[in-house]
N, C-alpha and C positions, 0 to 999 in steps of 0.2 A: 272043832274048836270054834270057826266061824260063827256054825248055828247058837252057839251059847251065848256069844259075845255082842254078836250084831242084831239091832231088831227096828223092824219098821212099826209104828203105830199111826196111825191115821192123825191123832191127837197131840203129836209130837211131834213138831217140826215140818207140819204137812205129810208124813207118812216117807221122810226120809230118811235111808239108813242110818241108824244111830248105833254108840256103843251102851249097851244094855246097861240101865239104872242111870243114864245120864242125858242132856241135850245138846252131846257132844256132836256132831256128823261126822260120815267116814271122809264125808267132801272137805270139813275143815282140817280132819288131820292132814287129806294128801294134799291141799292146799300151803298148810306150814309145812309141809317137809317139803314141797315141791318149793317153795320160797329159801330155800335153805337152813328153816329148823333144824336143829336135830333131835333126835327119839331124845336124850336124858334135858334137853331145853321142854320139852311136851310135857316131858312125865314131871319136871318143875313148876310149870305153869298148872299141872292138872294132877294135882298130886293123888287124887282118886284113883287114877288110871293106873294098868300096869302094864308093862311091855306087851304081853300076852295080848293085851287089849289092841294095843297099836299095831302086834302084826294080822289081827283078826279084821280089822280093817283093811289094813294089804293085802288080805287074802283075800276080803272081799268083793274088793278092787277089781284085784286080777280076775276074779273068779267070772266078774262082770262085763269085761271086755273080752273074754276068750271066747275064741271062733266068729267077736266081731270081721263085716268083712275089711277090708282094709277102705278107709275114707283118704281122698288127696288131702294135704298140709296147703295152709294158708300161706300164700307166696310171703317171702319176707319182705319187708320197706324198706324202700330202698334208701 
């Protein structure tokens, strides 16, 4: 599903994952969901999209950081 949904073009965006037929990034979706969007707030704002679309960027997320090795966490402020 991934492959179909997500594509890089050098021409688009700098060649950052996007979701297919649009100059959406997987980085903006996990950005609003990681800010507390949620999926049917997305699919309002971007009404092209379909879920399908939004978990093809989670997948492709995940698929991104797997078997990264583990990095330390930024101390918090105090």
């Amino acid at each position: 599903m991934t492959a179909q949904r997500i594509v890089r073009n050098p021409d688009i965006l700098c060649g950052k994952p996007t979701i297919a037929g649009t100059r959406i990034s997987v980085e903006c979706v996990l950005e609003r969901l990681a800010a507390g969007n949620s999926v049917d707030a997305l699919l309002d704002e971007w009404p092209h999209l379909t879920r399908d679309d939004l978990r093809a960027a989670l997948d492709y997320a995940a698929n991104a950081v797997r078997g990264e090795r583990e990095l330390p966490l930024a101390p918090k402020a105090a």
